[in-house]
N, C-alpha and C positions, 0 to 999 in steps of 0.2 A: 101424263102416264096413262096408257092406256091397255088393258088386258085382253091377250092375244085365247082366243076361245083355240083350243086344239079337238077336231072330231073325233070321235071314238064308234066305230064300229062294233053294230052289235048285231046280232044275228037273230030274229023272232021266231022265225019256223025256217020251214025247208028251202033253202032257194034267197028265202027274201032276206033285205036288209036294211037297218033303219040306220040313220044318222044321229047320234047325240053328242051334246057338248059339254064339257067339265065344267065345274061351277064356277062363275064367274071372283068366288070369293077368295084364292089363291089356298083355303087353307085343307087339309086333310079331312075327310069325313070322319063323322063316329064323332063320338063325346071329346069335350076339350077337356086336358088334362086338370084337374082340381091340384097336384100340387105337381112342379117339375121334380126332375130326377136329381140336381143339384140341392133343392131342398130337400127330398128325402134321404141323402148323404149327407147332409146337414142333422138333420134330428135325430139320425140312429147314431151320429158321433157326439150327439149331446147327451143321449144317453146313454151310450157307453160312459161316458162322465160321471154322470151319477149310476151307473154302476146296475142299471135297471134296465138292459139288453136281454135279458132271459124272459119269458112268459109275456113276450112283447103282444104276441098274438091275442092274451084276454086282456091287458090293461090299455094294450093301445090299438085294437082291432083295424080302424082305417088305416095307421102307418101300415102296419103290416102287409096289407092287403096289394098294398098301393105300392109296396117293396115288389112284395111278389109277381105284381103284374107286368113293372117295369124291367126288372131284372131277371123274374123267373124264379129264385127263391132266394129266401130269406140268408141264409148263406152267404149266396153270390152279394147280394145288396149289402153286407155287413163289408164282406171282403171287398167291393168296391169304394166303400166307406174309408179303407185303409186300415182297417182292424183285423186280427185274427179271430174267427168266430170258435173254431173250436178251444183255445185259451178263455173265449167268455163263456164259453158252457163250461165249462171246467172247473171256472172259477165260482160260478152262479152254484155249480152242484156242490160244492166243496160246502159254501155256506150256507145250504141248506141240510146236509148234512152236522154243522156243527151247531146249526139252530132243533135239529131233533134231537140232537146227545143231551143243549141246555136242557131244551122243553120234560126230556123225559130221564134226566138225571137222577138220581136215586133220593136227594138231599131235599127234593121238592117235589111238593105235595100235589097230588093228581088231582085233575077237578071234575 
C-alpha cells in the first residue's frame, strides 16, 4: 500500500509560489477526537436513564463540552440522542420545584 502525496499550492508573496505536500499520515489535522460522537449519544442517553440530563454542564463539564463542540449545542446533541430536550427541562424544573415546596413547607423547621 502505498500513500499517494497530492501538492498543494500556496502562495508566499507576490508573484511567487511554493510547492507543499499533505501529511503523509492519511489523517485530519487539529487534535484527535478524546471521545466519538457515537459515544457521546451514548452517555447523554444513559443519562437521561437516570434522570440527570439537566445541569449536565456543572456535574459533567467534559460531556457537555464535547456535546457542544460536536453538535453545536447541547439541545441539538440531546435531540440526536433520540430524546426530547425540551420534555427533560420540563421535567427536571417540575422537580425542582417540588423539591423547594418539601424544602420550605411550613410543617418543617428552617435551619
Amino acid at each position: 500500500m502505498s500513500i499517494v502525496e497530492e501538492p498543494i499550492a500556496v502562495s508566499i508573496t507576490r508573484g511567487e509560489t511554493a510547492v507543499m505536500t499533505t501529511p503523509p499520515t492519511g489523517r485530519k489535522r487539529g487534535r484527535p477526537l478524546e471521545m466519538q460522537p457515537d459515544e457521546v449519544l451514548l452517555r447523554i442517553r444513559q443519562l437521561s436513564e437516570q434522570q440527570t440530563l439537566f445541569r449536565v454542564h456543572l456535574h459533567q463539564p467534559a460531556l457537555y463540552a464535547r456535546a457542544r463542540r460536536l453538535f453545536g449545542t447541547w439541545a441539538r446533541a440531546v435531540a440526536l440522542a433520540g430524546l426530547d430536550h425540551a420534555s427533560a427541562v420540563s421535567e427536571a424544573r417540575r422537580r425542582a420545584v417540588e423539591a423547594r415546596r418539601r424544602r420550605w413547607s411550613p410543617g418543617r423547621a428552617r435551619d
